[in-house]
C-alpha positions as CSV (number, residue, x, y, z in Angstrom):
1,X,-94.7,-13.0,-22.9
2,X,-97.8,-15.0,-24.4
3,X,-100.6,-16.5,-22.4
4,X,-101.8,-20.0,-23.8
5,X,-104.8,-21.9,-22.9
6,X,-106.1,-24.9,-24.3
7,X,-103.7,-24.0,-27.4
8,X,-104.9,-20.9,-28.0
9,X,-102.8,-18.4,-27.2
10,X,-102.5,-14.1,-26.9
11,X,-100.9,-11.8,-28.4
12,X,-97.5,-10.7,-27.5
13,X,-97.9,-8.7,-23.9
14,X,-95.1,-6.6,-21.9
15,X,-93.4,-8.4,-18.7
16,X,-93.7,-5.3,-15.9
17,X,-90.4,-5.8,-14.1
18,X,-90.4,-3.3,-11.6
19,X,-86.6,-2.1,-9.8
20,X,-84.9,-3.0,-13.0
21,X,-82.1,0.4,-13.4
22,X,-83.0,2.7,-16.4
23,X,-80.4,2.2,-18.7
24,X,-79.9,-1.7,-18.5
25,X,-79.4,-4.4,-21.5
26,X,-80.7,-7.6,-21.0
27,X,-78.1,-10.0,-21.7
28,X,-80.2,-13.4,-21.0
29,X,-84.0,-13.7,-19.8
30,X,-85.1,-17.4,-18.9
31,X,-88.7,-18.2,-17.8
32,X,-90.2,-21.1,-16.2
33,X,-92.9,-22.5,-13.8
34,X,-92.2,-24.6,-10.6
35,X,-95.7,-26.5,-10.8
36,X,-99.3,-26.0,-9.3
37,X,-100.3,-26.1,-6.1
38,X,-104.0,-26.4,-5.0
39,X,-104.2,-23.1,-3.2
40,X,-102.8,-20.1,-5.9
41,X,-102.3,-22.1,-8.7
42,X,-99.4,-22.2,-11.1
43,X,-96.1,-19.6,-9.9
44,X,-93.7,-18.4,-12.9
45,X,-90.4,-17.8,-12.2
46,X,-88.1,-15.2,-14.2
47,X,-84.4,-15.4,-14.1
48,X,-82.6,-11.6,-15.6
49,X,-79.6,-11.1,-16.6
50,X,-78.9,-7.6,-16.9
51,X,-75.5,-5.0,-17.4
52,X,-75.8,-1.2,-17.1
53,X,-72.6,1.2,-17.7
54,X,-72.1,3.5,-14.4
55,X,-71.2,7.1,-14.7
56,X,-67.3,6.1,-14.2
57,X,-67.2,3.7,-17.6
58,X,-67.3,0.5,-15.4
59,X,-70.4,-2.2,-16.2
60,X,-72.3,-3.2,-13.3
61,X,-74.0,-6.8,-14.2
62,X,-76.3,-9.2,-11.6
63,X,-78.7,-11.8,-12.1
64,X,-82.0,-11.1,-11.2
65,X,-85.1,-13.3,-10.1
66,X,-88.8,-12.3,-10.1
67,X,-91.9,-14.8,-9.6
68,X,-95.1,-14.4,-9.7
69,X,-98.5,-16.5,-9.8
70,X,-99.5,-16.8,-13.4
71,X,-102.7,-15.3,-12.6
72,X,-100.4,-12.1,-12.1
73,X,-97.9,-12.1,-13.7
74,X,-99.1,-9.4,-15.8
75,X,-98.7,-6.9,-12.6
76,X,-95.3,-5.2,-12.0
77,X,-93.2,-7.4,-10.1
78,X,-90.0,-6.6,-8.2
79,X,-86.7,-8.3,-8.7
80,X,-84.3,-9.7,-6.3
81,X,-80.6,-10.0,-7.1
82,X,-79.5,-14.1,-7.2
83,X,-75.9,-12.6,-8.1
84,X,-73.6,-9.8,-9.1
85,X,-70.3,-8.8,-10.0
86,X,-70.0,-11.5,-12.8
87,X,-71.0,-11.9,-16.4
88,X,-74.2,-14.4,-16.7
89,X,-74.9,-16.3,-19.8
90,X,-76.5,-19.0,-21.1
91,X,-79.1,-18.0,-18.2
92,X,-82.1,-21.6,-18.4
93,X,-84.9,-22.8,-16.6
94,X,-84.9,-26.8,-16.3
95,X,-88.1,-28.6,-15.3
96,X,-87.4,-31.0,-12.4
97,X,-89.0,-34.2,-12.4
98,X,-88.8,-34.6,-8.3
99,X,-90.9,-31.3,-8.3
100,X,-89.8,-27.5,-8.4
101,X,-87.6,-25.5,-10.9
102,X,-84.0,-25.9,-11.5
103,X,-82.2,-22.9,-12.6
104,X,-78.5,-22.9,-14.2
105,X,-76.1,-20.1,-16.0
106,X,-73.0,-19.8,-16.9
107,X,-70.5,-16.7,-15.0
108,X,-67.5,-15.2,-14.9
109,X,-65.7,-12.5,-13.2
110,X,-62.7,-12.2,-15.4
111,X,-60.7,-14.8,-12.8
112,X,-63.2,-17.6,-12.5
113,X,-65.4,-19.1,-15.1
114,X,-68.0,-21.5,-13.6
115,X,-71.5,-23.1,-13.9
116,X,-74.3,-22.5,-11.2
117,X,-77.5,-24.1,-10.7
């Protein structure tokens, strides 16, 4: 991720993401921020999704949330599972103009193909 301020901005830095599995691709990574509020400051929110191969040849896929303040979001932060046993794509954050964070993707199980938010 890069931090801007005032329009300068850092050098590329590493996103700690901690209870991710091992041997995982990232299929889709969507970040975004909910606002300010006047006590912690701005939160970021991180959507995942992620597919690992299991010993037995099937692929395990979920999508993943993790959110942190921006003031630490450079500290390893865990995950928590939004969904699993489908395929996510097209995984976005969408500013909300009444306030907050709207999240949508695209899944599938191999029966059902349909668009959450």
């Amino acid at each position: 991720y890069v931090q801007c301020t005032s329009g300068v901005c850092s050098a590329p830095l590493p996103l700690p993401v901690a209870g991710l599995p091992a041997d995982t691709d990232i299929l889709g990574l969507a970040i975004g921020s909910s606002g300010s509020d006047e006590i912690a400051g701005e939160r970021v929110d991180l959507l995942i999704s992620h597919r690992r191969r299991l010993p037995e040849g099937r692929a395990d896929s979920q999508l993943l949330h993790r959110s942190a303040w921006v003031n630490e979001i450079e500290n390893a932060g865990a995950v928590r599972t939004v969904s699993d046993g489908s395929t996510f794509n097209d995984v976005k954050t969408i500013p909300n103009p009444a306030g907050g964070l709207t999240a949508s993707w695209m899944q599938s199980d191999g029966n059902v193909n349909e668009v959450s938010s």
